[in-house]
One Martini backbone bead per residue (centre of mass of N, CA, C, O) as a GRO file, in nm:
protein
   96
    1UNK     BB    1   0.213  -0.753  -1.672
    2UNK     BB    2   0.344  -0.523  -1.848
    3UNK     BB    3   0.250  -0.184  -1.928
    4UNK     BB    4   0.164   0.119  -2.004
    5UNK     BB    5   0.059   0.193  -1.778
    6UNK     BB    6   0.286   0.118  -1.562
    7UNK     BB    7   0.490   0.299  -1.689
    8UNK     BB    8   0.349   0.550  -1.663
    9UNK     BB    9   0.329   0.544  -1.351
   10UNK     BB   10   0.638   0.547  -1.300
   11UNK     BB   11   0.686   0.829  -1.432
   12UNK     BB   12   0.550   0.974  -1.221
   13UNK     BB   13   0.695   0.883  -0.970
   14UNK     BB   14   0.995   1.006  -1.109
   15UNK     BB   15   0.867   1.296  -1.080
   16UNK     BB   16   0.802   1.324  -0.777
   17UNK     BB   17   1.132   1.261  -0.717
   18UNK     BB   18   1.316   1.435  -0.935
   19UNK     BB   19   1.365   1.266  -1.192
   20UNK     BB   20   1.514   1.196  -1.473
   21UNK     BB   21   1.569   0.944  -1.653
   22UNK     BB   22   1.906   0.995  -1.634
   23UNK     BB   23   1.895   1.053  -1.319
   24UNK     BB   24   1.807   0.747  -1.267
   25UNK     BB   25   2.004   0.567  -1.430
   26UNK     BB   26   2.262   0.683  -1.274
   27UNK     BB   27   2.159   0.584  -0.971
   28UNK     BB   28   2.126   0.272  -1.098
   29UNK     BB   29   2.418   0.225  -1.290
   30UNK     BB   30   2.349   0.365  -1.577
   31UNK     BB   31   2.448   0.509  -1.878
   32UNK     BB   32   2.147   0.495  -1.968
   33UNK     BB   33   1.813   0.604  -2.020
   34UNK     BB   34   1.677   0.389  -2.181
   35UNK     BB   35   1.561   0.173  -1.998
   36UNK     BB   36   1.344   0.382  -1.861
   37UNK     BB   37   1.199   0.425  -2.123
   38UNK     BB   38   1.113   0.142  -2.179
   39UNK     BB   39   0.949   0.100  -1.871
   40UNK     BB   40   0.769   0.354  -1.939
   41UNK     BB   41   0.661   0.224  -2.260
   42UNK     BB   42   0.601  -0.073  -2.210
   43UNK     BB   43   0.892  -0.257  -2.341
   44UNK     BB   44   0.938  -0.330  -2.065
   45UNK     BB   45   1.038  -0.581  -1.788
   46UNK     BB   46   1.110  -0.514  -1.473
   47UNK     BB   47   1.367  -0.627  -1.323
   48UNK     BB   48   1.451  -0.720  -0.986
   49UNK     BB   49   1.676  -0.526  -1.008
   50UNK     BB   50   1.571  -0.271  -1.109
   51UNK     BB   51   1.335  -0.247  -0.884
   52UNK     BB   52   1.554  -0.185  -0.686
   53UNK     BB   53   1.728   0.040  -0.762
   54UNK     BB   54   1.473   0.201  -0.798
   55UNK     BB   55   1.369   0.220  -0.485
   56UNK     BB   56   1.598   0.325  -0.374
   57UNK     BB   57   1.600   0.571  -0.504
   58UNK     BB   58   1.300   0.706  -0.474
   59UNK     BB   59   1.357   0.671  -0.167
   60UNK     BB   60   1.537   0.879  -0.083
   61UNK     BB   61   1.283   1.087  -0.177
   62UNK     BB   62   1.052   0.909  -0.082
   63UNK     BB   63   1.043   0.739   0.223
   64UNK     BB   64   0.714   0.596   0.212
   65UNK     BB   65   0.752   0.430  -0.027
   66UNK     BB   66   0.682   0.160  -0.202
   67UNK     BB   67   0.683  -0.067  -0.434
   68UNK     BB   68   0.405  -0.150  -0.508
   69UNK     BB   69   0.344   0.176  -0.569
   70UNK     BB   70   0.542   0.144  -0.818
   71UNK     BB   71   0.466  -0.145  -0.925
   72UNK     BB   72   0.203  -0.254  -0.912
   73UNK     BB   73   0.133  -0.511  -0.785
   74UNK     BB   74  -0.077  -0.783  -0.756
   75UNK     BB   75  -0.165  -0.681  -0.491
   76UNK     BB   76  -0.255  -0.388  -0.495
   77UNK     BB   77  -0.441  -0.482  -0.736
   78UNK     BB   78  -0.622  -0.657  -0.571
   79UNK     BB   79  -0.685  -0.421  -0.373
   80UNK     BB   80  -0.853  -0.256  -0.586
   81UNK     BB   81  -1.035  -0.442  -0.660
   82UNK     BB   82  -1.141  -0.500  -0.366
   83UNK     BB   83  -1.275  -0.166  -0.375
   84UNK     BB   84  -1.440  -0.189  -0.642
   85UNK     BB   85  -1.621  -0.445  -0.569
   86UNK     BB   86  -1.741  -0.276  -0.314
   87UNK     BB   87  -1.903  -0.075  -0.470
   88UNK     BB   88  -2.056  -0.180  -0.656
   89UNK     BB   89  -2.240  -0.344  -0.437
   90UNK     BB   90  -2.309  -0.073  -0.255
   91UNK     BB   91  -2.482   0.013  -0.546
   92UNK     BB   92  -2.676  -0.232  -0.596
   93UNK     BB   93  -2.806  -0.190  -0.291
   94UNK     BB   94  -2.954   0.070  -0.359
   95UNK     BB   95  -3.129  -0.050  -0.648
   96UNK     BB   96  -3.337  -0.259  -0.445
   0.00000   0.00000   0.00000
C-alpha cells in the first residue's frame, strides 16, 4: 500500500535526479505536474503505468537505479526488514 513515507521517498529520489514536479510530470507526458504531487504526499497509488514513465525519466538521470529503489516494493521491503532482523537477532545473542 502506498503511503506518506513512499512518497516522501519518492520525492527525494526526483531531487536526487533534479527533476521538480512540473519537469517529472512534463517528462513522463502530463500536462500537469498535481499527478507528482498527489504520489509524492501519498494521496494518490502510483499506477504501473506511472511506475514506469517515472523509472525511464529518473533512469536517464541516474543510470543505475532500480525500480524497486525508487518505489520501494514489497521485495526491497522484505529485504530490509530481514537485515533488520538480522541485527536484532545478533543483538540479542550479544545480551545472552
Amino acid at each position: 500500500m502506498w503511503d506518506k513515507e513512499k512518497g516522501k521517498h519518492f520525492k527525494e529520489i526526483r531531487k536526487v535526479a533534479g527533476y521538480t514536479q512540473r519537469k517529472l510530470a512534463n517528462k513522463m507526458g502530463y500536462k500537469s505536474k498535481n499527478i507528482v504531487s498527489l504520489v509524492e504526499t501519498g494521496r494518490l497509488n502510483p499506477s504501473p503505468n506511472f511506475r514506469i514513465k517515472a523509472f525511464e525519466a529518473i533512469r536517464e538521470r541516474l543510470h543505475n537505479i532500480l525500480m524497486e529503489e525508487i518505489f520501494l516494493n514489497n521485495l526491497l521491503i522484505k529485504e530490509l526488514r530481514e537485515e533488520l532482523s538480522e541485527k536484532i537477532f545478533k543483538q540479542e545473542k550479544e545480551f545472552e
